[in-house]
C-alpha positions in Angstrom: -3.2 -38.6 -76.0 -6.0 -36.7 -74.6 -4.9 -33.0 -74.5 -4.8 -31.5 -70.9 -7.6 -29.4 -70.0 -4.7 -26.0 -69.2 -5.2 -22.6 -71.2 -5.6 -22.5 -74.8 -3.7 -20.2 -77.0 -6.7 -18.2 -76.7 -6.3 -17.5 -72.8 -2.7 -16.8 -73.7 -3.5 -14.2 -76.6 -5.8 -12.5 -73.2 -3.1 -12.6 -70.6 -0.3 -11.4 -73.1 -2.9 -8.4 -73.8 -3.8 -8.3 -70.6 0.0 -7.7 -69.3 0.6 -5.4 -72.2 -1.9 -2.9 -71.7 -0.7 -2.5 -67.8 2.6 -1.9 -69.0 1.7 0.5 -71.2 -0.5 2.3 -68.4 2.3 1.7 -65.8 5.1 3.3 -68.6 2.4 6.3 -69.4 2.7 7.2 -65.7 5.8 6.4 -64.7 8.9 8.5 -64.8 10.9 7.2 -66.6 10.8 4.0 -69.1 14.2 2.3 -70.8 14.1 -0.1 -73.6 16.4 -2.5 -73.9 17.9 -5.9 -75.7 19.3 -8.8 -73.8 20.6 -12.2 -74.8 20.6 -15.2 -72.5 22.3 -18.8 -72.5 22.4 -21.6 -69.9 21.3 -24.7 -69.1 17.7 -26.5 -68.8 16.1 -29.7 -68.5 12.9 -31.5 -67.1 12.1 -31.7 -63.5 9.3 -33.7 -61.1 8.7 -36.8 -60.2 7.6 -37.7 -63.7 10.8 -36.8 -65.6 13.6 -39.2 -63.9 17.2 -39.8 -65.3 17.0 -36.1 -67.5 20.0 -34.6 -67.4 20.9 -31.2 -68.9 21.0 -29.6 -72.4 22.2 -26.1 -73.8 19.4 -23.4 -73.8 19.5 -20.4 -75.2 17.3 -17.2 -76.4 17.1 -13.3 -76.6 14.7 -10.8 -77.0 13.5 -7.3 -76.0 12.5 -5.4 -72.3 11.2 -2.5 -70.6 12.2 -0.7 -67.4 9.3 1.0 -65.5 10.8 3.1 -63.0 8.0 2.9 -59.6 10.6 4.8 -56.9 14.4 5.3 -56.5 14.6 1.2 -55.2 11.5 -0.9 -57.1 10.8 -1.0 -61.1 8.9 -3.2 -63.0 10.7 -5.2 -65.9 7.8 -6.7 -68.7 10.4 -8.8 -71.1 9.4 -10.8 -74.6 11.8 -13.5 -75.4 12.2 -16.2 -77.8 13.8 -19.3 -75.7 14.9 -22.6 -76.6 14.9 -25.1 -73.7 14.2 -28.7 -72.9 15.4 -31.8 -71.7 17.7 -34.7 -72.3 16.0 -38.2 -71.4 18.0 -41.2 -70.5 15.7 -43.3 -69.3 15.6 -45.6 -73.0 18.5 -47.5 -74.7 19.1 -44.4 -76.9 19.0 -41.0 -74.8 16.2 -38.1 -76.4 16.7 -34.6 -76.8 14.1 -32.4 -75.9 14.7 -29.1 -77.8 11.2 -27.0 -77.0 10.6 -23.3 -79.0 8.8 -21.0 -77.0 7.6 -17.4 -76.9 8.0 -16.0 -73.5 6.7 -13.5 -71.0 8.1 -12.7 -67.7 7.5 -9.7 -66.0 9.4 -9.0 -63.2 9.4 -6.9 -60.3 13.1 -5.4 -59.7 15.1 -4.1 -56.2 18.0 -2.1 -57.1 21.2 -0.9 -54.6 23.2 0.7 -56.2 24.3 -1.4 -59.8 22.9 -4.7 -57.8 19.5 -5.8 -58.3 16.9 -8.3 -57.0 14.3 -9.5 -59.6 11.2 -12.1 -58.6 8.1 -12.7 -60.7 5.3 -14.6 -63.0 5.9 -15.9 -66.4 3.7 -16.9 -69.1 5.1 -19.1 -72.3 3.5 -20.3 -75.5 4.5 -23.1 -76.9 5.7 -22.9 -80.6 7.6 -26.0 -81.8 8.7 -29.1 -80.0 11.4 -31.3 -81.2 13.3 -33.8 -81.2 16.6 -35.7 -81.4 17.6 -38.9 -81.1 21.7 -39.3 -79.4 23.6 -40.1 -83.1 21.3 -38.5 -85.4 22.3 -34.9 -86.9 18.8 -34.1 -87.9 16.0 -32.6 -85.5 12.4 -33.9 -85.7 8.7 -32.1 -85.2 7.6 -33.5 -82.4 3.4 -33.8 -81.7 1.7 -30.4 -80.4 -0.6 -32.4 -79.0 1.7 -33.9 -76.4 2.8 -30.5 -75.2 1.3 -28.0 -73.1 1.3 -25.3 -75.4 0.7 -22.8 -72.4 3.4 -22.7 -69.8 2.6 -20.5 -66.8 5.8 -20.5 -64.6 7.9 -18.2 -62.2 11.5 -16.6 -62.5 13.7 -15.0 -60.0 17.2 -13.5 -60.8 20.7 -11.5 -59.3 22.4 -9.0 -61.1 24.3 -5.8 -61.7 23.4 -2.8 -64.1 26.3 0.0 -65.1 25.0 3.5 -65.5 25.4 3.0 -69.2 22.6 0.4 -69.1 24.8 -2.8 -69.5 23.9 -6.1 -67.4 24.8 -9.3 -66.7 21.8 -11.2 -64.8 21.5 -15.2 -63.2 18.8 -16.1 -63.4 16.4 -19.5 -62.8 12.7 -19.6 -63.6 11.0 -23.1 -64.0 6.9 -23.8 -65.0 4.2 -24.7 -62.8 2.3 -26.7 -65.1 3.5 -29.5 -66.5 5.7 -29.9 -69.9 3.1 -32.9 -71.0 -0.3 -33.6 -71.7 -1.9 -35.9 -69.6 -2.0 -39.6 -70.7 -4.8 -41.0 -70.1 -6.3 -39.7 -66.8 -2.4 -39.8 -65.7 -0.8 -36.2 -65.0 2.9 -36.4 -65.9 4.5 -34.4 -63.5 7.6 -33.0 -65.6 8.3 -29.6 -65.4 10.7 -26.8 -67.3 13.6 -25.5 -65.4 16.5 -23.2 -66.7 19.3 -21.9 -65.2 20.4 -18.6 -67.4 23.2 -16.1 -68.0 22.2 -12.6 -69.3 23.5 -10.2 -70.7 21.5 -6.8 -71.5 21.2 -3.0 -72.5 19.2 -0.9 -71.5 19.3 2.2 -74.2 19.6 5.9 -73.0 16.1 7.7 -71.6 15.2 10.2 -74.6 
């Protein structure tokens, strides 16, 4: 397979910078920043014209946030999580699991009323290992990088409700924008990540 002409890790390493150092300027000016933990599990599979007969498997993943606070209604959320999402293909005698490791980066713009909120933005993902299962077997297989996309830029958009104490529960949906694959050939294969999440999160106590 010829490896699609998207991002390299390289572009990645820049953006992830790139987003970093504006949180850092937005938290340095802002008045008030919370850091927080959240946990998230759902369900994901492939999407697009060029991923028919998927249906879904369990995803799951966790990692850390920040809170900017902009006024009393709009904040900025930058979160890094580890995620685990795929796809199960039916389309062969024997159905595939998809099971996809990435390192992800949504940052989010937030509307809160009251303990509800409204959250809408970019993510960027990174690619660390895809696998494999076939239906039957108990063992997961490395699947070729160089099938994959290793750089996923994608969108996610969420409801939820915060407690004063910093506790959350978030749905939430985000799917990529680039495809999964690799091109094969001169062929773009139009399958695409979607999840649908539950999340649960803290947001620790301002110092």
């Amino acid at each position: 397979m010829i490896f699609f002409a998207y991002p390299s890790s390289l572009l990645m390493k820049k953006v992830v910078l790139a987003v970093a150092l504006l949180c850092a300027a937005a938290a340095a000016h802002a008045q008030d920043t919370r850091f927080g933990i959240k946990i998230s599990g759902g369900i994901a599979k492939f999407r697009g014209d060029g991923a028919p007969n998927q249906t879904n498997i369990a995803s799951a993943g966790g990692g850390v946030m920040a809170n900017v606070k902009l006024s009393e209604v709009f904040s900025v959320q930058p979160e890094l999580l580890y995620m685990v999402k795929g796809s199960r293909d039916e389309r062969g005698t024997t159905p595939v699991r998809y099971h996809n490791q990435y390192i992800e980066l949504p940052v989010l713009l937030r509307a809160s009323f009251g303990g509800v909120f409204l959250e809408a933005g970019p993510q960027f993902g990174y690619l660390l290992t895809p696998q494999t299962k076939t239906e039957g077997s108990l063992e997961m297989t490395d699947y070729s990088q160089a099938a994959f996309n290793e750089v996923e830029f994608g969108v996610a958009g969420g409801l939820g409700y915060q407690l004063a104490s910093g506790l959350s529960l978030t749905g939430r949906y985000a799917t990529g924008l680039n495809p999964v694959f690799t091109n094969v050939g001169t062929t773009k294969v139009k399958a695409y990540n979607s999840v649908l999440m539950l999340q649960l999160g803290f947001l620790f106590p301002e110092k």
